[in-house]
PLY file of the C-alpha trace (Angstrom):
ply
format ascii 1.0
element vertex 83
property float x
property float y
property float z
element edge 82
property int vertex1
property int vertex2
end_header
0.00 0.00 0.00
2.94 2.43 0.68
4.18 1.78 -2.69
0.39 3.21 -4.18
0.47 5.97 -1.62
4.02 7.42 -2.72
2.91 6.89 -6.09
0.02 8.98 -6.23
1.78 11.75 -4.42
4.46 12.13 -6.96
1.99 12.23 -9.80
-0.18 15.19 -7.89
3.63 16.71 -7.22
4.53 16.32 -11.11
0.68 17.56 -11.87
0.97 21.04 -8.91
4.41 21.34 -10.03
4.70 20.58 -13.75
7.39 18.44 -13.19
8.61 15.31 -14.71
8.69 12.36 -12.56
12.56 12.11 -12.65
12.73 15.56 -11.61
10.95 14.34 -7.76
13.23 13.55 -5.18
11.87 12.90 -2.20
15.12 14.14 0.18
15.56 17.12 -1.09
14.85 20.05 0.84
11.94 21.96 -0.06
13.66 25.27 -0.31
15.71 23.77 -2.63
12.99 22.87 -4.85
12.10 26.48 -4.50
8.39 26.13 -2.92
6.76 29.01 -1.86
3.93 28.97 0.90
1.76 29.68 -2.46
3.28 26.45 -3.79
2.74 24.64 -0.45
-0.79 24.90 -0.07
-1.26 24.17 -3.54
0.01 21.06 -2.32
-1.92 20.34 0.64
-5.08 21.37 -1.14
-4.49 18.61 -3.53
-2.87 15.76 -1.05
-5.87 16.24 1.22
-8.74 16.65 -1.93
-6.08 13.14 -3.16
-6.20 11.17 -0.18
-9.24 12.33 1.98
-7.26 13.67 4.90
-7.18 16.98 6.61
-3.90 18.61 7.14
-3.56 19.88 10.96
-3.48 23.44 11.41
0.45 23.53 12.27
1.12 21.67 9.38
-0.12 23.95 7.31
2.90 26.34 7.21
5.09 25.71 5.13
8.19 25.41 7.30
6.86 22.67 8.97
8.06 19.97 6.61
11.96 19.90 5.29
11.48 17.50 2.92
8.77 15.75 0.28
9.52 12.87 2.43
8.30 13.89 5.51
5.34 15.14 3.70
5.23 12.25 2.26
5.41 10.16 5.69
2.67 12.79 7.54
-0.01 11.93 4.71
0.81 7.95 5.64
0.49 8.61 9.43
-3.01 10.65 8.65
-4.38 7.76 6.05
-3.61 5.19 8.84
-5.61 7.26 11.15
-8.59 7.51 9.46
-8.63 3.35 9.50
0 1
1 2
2 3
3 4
4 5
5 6
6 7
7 8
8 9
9 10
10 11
11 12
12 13
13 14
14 15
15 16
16 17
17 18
18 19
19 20
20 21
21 22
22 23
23 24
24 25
25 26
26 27
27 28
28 29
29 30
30 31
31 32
32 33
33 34
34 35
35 36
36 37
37 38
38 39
39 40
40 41
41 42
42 43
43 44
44 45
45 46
46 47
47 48
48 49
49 50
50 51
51 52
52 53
53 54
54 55
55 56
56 57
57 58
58 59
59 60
60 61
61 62
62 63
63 64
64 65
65 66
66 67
67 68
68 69
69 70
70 71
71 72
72 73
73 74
74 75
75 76
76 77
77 78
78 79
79 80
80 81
81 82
């Protein structure tokens, strides 16, 4: 199931971002990237309208996160919530 869930975030990150998917790596700091707060909650708009889920208010600046993959990792801690 993991393998699904990181699967369908990079194609919402190649779709918000117009990226290819060899351009999505997952350790790379999001400043690095270059992702605004605009950018951000472009992306938790999607993730949550994607997976069902509801960001939590402090996650919802964009500082909170280093890295796609502990965005990533959040949206699997909040899908195994909701089960």
């Amino acid at each position: 199931m993991d393998k699904t869930i990181e699967e369908k975030f990079k194609s919402k990150l190649m779709e918000i971002f117009q990226l290819e998917e060899n351009a999505i790596v997952l350790d790379v700091s999001l400043s690095k990237l270059g992702v605004s707060s605009i950018y951000y909650i472009k992306m938790v708009v999607g993730m949550e309208d994607l997976f069902n889920i509801e960001f939590d208010d402090e996650c919802l600046d964009y500082e909170k996160f280093e890295t796609l993959s502990e965005i990533l990792e959040y949206i699997k801690k909040k899908i195994s919530e909701k089960q």
